[in-house]
N, CA, C and O atoms as CSV, one atom per row, in Angstrom:
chain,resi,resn,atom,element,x,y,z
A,1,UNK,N,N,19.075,26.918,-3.880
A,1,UNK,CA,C,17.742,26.490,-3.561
A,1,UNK,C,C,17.734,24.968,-3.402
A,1,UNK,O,O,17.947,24.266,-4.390
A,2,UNK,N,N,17.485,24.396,-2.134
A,2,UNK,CA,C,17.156,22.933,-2.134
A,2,UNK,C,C,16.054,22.497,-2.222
A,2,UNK,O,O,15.096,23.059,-1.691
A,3,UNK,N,N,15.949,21.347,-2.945
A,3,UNK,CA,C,14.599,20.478,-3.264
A,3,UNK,C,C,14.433,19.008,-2.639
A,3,UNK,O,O,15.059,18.090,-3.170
A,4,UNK,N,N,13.839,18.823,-1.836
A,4,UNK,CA,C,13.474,17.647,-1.203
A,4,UNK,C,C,12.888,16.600,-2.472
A,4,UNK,O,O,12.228,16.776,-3.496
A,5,UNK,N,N,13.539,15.394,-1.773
A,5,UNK,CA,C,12.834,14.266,-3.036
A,5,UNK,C,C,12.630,13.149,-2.962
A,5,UNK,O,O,13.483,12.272,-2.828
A,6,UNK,N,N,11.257,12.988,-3.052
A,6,UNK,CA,C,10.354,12.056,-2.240
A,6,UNK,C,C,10.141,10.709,-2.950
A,6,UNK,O,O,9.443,10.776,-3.962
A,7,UNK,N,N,10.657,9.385,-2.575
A,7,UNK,CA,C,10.330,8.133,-3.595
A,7,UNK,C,C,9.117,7.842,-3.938
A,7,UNK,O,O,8.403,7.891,-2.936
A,8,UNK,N,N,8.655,7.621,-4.681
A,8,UNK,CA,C,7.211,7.320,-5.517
A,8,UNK,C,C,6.927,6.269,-4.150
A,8,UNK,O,O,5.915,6.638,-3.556
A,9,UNK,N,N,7.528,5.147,-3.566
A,9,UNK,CA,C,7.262,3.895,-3.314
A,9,UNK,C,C,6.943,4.582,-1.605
A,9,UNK,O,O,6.669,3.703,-0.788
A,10,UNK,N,N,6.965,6.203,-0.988
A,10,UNK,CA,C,6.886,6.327,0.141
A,10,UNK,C,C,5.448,7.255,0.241
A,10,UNK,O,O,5.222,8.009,1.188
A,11,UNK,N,N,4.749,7.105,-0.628
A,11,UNK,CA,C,3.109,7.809,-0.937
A,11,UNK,C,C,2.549,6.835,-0.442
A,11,UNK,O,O,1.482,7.322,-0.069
A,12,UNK,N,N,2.531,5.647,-0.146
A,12,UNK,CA,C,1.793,4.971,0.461
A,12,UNK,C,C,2.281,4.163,1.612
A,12,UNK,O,O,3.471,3.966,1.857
A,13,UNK,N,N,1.119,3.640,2.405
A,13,UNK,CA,C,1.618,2.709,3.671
A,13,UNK,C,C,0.380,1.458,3.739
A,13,UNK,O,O,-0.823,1.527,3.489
A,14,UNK,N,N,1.317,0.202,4.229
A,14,UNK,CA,C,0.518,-0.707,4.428
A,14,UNK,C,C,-0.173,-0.833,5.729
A,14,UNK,O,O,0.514,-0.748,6.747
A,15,UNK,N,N,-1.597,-1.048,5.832
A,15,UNK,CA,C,-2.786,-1.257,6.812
A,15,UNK,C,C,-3.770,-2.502,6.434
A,15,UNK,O,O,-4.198,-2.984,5.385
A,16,UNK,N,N,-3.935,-2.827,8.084
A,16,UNK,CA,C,-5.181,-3.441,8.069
A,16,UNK,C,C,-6.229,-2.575,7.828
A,16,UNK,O,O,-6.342,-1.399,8.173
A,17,UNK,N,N,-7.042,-3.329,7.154
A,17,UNK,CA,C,-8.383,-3.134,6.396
A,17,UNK,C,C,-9.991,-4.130,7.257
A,17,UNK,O,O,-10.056,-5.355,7.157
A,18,UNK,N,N,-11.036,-3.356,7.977
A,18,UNK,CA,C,-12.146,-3.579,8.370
A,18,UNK,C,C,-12.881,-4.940,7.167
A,18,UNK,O,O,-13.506,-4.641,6.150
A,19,UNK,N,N,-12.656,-6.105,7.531
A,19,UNK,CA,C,-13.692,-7.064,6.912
A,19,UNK,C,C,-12.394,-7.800,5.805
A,19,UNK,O,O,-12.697,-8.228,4.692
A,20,UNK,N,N,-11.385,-7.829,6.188
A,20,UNK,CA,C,-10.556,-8.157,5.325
A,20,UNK,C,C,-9.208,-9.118,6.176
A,20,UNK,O,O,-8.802,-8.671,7.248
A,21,UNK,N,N,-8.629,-10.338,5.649
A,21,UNK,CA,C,-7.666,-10.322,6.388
A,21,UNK,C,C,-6.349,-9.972,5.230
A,21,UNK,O,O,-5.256,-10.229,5.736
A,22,UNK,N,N,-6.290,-9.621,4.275
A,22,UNK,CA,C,-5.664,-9.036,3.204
A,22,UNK,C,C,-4.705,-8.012,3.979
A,22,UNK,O,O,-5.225,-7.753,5.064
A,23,UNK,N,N,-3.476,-7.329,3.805
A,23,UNK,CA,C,-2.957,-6.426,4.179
A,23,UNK,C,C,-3.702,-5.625,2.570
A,23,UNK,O,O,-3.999,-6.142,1.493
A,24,UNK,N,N,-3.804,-4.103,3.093
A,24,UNK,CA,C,-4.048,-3.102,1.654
A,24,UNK,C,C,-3.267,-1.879,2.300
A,24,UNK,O,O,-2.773,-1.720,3.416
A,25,UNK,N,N,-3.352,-1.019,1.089
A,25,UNK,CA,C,-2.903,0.579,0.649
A,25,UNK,C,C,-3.544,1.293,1.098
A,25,UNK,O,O,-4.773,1.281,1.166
A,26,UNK,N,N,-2.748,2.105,1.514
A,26,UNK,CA,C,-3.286,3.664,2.064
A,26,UNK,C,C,-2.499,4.900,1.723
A,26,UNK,O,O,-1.335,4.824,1.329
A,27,UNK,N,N,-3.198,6.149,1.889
A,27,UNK,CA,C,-2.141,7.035,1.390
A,27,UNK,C,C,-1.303,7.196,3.097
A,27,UNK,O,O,-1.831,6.735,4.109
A,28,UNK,N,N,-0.030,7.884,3.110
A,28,UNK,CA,C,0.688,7.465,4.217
A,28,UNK,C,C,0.025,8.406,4.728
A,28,UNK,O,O,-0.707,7.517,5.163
A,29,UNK,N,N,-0.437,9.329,5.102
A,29,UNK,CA,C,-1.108,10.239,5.611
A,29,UNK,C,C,-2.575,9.472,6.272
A,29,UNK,O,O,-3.461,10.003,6.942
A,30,UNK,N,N,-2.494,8.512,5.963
A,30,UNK,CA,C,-4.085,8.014,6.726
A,30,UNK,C,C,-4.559,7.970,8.092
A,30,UNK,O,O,-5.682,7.668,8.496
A,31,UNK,N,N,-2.792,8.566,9.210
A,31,UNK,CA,C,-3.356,8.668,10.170
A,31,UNK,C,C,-3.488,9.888,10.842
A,31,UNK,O,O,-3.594,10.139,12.042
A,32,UNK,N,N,-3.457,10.765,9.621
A,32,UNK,CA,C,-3.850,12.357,10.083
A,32,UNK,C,C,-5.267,12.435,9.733
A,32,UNK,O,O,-5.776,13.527,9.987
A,33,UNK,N,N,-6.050,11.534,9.203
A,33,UNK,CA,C,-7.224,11.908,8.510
A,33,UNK,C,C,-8.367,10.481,9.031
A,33,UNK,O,O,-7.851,9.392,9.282
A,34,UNK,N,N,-9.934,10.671,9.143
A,34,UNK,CA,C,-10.189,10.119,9.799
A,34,UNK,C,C,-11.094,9.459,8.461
A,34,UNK,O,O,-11.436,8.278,8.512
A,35,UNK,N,N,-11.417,10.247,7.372
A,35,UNK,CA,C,-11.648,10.520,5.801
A,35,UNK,C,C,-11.239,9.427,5.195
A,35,UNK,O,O,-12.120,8.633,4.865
A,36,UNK,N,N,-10.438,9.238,5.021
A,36,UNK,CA,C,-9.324,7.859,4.124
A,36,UNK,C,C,-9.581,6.976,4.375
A,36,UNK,O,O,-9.584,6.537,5.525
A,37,UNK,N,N,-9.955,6.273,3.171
A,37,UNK,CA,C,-9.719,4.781,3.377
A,37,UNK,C,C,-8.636,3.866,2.428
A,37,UNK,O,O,-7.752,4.390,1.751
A,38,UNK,N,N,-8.831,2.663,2.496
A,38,UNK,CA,C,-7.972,2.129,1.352
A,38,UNK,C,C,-7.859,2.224,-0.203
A,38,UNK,O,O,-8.855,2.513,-0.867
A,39,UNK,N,N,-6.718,1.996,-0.749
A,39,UNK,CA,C,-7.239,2.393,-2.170
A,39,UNK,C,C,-8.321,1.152,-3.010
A,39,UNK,O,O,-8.154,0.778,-4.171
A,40,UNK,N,N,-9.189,0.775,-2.270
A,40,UNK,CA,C,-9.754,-0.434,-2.323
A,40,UNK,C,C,-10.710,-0.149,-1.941
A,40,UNK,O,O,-11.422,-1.145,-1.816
A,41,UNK,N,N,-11.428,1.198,-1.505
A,41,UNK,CA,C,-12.101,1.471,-0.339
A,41,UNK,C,C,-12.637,1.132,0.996
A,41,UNK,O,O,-13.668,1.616,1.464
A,42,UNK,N,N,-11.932,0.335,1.534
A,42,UNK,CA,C,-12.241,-0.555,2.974
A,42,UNK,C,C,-11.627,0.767,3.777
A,42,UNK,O,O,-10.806,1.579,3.349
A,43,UNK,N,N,-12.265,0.728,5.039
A,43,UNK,CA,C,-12.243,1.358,6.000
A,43,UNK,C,C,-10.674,0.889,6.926
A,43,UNK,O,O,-10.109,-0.204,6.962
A,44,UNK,N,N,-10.348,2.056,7.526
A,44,UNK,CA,C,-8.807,1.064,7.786
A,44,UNK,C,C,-8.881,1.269,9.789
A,44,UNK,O,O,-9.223,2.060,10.669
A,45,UNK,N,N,-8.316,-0.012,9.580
A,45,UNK,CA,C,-8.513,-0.423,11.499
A,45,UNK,C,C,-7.160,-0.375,12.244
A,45,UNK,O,O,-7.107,-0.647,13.443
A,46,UNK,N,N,-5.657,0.102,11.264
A,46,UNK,CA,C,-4.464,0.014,11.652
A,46,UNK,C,C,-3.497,0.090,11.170
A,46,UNK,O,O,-3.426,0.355,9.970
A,47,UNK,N,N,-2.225,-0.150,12.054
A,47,UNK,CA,C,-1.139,-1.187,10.870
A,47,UNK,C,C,-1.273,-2.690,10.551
A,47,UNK,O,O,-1.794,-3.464,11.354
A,48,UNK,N,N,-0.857,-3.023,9.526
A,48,UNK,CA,C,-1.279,-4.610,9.425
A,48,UNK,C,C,-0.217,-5.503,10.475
A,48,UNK,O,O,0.752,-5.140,11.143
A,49,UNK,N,N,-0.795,-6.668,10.310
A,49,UNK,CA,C,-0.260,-7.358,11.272
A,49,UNK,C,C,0.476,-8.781,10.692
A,49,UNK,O,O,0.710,-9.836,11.280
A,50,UNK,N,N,0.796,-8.275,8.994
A,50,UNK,CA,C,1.102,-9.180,8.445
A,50,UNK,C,C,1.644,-8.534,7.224
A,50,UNK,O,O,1.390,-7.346,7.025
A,51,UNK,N,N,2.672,-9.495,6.038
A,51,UNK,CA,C,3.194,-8.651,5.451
A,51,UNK,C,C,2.477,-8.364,3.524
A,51,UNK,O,O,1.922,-9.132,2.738
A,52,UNK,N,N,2.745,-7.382,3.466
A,52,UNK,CA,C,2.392,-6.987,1.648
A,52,UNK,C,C,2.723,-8.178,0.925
A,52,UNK,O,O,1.851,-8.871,0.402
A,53,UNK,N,N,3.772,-8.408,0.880
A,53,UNK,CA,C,3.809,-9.416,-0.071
A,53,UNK,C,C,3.541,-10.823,-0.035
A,53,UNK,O,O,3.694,-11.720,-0.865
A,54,UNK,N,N,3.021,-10.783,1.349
A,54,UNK,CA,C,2.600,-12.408,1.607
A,54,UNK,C,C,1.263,-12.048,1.357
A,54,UNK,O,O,0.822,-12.899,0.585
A,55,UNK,N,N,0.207,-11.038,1.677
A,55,UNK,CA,C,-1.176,-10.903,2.114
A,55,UNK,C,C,-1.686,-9.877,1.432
A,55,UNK,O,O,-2.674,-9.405,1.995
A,56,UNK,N,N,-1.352,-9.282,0.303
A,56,UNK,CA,C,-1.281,-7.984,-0.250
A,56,UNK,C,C,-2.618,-7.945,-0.845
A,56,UNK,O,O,-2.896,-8.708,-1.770
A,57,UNK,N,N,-3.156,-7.413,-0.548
A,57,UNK,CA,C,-4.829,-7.237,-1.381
A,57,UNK,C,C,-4.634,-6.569,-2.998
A,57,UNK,O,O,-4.295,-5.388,-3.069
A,58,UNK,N,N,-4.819,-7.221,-4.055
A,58,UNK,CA,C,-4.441,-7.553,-5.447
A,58,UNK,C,C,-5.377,-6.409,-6.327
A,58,UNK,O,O,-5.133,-5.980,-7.455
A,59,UNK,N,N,-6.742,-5.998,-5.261
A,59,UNK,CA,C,-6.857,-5.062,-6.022
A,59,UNK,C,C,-6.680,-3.278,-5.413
A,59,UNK,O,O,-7.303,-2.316,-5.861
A,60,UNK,N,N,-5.773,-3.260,-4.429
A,60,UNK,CA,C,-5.005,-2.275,-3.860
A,60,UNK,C,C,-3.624,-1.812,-4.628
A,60,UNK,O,O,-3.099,-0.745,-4.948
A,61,UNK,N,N,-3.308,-3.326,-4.751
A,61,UNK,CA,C,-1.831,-3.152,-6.257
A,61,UNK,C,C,-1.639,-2.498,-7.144
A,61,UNK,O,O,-0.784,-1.692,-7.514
A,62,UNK,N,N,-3.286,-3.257,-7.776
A,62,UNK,CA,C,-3.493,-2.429,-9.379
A,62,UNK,C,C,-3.785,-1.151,-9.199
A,62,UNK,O,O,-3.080,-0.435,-9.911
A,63,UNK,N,N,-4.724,-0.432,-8.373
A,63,UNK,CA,C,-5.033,0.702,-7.997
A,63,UNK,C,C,-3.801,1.700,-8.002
A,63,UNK,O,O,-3.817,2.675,-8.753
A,64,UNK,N,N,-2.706,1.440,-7.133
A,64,UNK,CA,C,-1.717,1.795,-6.899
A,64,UNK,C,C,-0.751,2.073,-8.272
A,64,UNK,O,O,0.009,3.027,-8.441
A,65,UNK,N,N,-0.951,1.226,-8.965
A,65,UNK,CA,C,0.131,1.078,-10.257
A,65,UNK,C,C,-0.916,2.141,-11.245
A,65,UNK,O,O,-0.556,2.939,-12.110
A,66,UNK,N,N,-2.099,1.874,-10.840
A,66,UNK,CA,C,-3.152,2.406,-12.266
A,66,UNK,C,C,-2.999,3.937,-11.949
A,66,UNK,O,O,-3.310,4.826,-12.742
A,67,UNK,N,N,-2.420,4.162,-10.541
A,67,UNK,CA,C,-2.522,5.646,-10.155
A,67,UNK,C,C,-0.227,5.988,-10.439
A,67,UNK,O,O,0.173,6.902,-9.718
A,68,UNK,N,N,0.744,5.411,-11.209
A,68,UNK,CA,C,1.820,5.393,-11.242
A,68,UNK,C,C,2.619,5.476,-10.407
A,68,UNK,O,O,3.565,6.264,-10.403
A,69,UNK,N,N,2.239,4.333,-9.229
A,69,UNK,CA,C,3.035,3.966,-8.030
A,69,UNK,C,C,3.577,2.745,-7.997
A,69,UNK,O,O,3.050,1.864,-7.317
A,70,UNK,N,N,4.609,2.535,-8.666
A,70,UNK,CA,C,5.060,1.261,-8.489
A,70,UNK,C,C,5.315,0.443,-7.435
A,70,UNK,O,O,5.238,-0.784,-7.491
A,71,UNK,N,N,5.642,1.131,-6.392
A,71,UNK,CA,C,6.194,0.319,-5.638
A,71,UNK,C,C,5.894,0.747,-4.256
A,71,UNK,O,O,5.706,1.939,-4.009
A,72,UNK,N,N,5.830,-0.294,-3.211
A,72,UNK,CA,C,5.559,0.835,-1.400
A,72,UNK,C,C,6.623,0.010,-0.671
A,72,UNK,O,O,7.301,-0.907,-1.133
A,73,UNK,N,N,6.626,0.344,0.129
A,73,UNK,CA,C,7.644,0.636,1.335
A,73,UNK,C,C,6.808,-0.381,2.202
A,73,UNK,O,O,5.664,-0.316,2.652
A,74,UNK,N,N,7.653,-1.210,2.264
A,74,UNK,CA,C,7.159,-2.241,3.879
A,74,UNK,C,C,7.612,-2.304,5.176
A,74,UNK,O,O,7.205,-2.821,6.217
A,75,UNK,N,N,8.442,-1.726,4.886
A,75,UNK,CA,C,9.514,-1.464,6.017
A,75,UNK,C,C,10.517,-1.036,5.402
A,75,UNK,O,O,10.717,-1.224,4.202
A,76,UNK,N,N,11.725,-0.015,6.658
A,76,UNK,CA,C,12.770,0.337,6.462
A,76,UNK,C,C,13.647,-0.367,5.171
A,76,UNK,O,O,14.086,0.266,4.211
A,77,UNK,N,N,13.834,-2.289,5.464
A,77,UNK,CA,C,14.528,-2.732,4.782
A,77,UNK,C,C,14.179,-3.031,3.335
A,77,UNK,O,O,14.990,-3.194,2.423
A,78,UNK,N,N,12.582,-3.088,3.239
A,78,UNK,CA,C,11.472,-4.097,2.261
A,78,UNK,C,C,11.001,-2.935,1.576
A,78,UNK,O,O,10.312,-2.097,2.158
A,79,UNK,N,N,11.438,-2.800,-0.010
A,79,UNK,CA,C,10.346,-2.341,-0.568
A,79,UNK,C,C,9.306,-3.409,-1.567
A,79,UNK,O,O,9.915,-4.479,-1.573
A,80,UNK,N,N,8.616,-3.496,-2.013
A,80,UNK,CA,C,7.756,-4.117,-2.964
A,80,UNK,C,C,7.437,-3.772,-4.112
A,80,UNK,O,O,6.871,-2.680,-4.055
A,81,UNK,N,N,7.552,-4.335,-5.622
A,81,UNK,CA,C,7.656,-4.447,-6.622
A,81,UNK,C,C,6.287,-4.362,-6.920
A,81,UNK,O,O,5.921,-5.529,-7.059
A,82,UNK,N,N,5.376,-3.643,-7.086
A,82,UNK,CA,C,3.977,-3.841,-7.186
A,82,UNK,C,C,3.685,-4.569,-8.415
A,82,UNK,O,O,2.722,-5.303,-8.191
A,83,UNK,N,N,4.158,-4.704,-9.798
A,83,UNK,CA,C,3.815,-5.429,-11.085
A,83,UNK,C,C,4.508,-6.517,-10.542
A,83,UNK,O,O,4.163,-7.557,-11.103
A,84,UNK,N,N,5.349,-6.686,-9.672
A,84,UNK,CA,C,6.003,-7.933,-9.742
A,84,UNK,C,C,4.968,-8.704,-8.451
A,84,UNK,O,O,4.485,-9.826,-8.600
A,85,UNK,N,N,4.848,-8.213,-7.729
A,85,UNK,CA,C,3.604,-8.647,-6.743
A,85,UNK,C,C,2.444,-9.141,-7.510
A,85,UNK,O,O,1.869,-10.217,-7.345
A,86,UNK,N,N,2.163,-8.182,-8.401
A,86,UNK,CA,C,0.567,-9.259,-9.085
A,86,UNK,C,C,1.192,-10.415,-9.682
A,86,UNK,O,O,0.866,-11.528,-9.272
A,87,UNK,N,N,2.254,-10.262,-10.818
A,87,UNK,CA,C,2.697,-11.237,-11.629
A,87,UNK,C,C,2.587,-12.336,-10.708
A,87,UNK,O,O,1.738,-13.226,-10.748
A,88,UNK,N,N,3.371,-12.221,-10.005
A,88,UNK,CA,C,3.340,-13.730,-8.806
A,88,UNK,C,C,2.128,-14.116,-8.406
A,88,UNK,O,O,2.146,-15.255,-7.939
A,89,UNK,N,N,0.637,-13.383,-8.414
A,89,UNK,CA,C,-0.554,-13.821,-8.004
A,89,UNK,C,C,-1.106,-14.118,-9.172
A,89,UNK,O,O,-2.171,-14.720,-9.038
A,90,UNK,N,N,-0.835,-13.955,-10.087
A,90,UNK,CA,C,-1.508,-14.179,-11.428
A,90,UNK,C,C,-1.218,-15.922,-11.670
A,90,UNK,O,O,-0.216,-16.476,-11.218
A,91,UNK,N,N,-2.205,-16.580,-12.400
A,91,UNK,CA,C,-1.995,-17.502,-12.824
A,91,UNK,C,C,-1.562,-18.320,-13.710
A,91,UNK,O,O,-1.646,-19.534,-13.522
């Protein structure tokens, strides 16, 4: 019996967000559904056009971590450290 096995860090995808220039979270499925919005609740207008860890909307992070997702996928090469992403915005 084979079992497929899915990284915690590939449940979500980064999007632009309506009224925001922040990149935020989505579930990766957001473009089968017209329903979804961010885990931030902003309405979503795309892919972003800029990256998570430069532009990452801080309370999409926590959301993400508060729901036991550490980490997302920015690309093929980039994943992101989500506690380590706030730490660095924290003061």
């Amino acid at each position: 019996m084979g079992r497929q096995v899915v990284d915690v860090f590939d449940m979500l995808s980064t999007v632009r967000a309506g009224g925001s220039s922040d990149v935020h979270l989505a579930p990766l499925t957001w473009t089968e559904r017209d329903d979804i919005t961010t885990l931030c609740g902003r309405d979503i207008r795309g892919p972003p056009t800029q990256s998570f860890r430069r532009c990452g909307c801080l309370r999409c992070a926590g959301s993400a971590l508060g729901l036991g997702i550490t980490a997302v996928r920015e690309s093929p090469q980039v994943v992101v450290n989500l506690s380590r992403f706030l730490d660095s915005r924290m003061p």
